[in-house]
N, C-alpha and C positions, 0 to 999 in steps of 0.2 A: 572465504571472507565473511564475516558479519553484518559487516555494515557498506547499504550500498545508494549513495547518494545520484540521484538521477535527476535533479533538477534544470529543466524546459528542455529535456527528451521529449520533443513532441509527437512523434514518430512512433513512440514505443507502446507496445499491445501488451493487452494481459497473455498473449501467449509468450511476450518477451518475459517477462515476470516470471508467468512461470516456469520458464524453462533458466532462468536463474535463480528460483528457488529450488529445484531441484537438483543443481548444479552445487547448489553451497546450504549444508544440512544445519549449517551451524546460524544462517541468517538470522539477526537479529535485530537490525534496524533498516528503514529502509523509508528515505525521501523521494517523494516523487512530484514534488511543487513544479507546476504547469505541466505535468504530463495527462495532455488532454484526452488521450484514450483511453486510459486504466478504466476498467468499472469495476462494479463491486467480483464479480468474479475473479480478479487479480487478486483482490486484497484480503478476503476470508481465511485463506488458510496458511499464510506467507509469514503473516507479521506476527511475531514473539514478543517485543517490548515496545517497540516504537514505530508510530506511524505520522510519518506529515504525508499529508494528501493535500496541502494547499493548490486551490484553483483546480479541481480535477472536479469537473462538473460531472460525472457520472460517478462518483461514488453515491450511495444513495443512503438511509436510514437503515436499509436493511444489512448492508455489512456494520454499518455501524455499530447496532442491535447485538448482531451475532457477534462481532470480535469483543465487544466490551463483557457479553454473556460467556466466552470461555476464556477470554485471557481479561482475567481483572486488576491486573498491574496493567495492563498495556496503557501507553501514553501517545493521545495522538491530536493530534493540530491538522485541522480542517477550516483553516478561513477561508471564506469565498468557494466555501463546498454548498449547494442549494439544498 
């Protein structure tokens, strides 16, 4: 699959993440609005073109930083990200 929308999985860890990025080589977009345990360790090496992280208080500047530094088409929506 590509595209994997996971919005108010509240439950879900970045090792779920990862083990579904691993699982699907082709991922390519991926919602995770109110999935309140993601941090930036989930999302650094995952996301290809699209990322919402709405309401994911642990995503921080520093994935931000780095995914915008190697994927510069990436498109991501972060409201209510601190």
């Amino acid at each position: 699959m590509r595209n994997y929308f996971l919005e108010g999985c509240e439950w879900i860890t970045d090792k779920s993440i990862k083990k579904i990025a691993d699982l699907n080589k082709n991922l390519q977009n991926i919602s995770l609005i109110s999935c309140y345990k993601i941090t930036d360790d989930a999302v650094c090496n995952i996301v290809h073109s699209f990322l919402n992280a709405k309401k994911c208080p642990f995503i921080s500047d520093k994935s931000i930083y780095f995914l915008l530094s190697k994927k510069p088409v990436l498109e991501l929506i972060l409201d209510w990200v601190p």
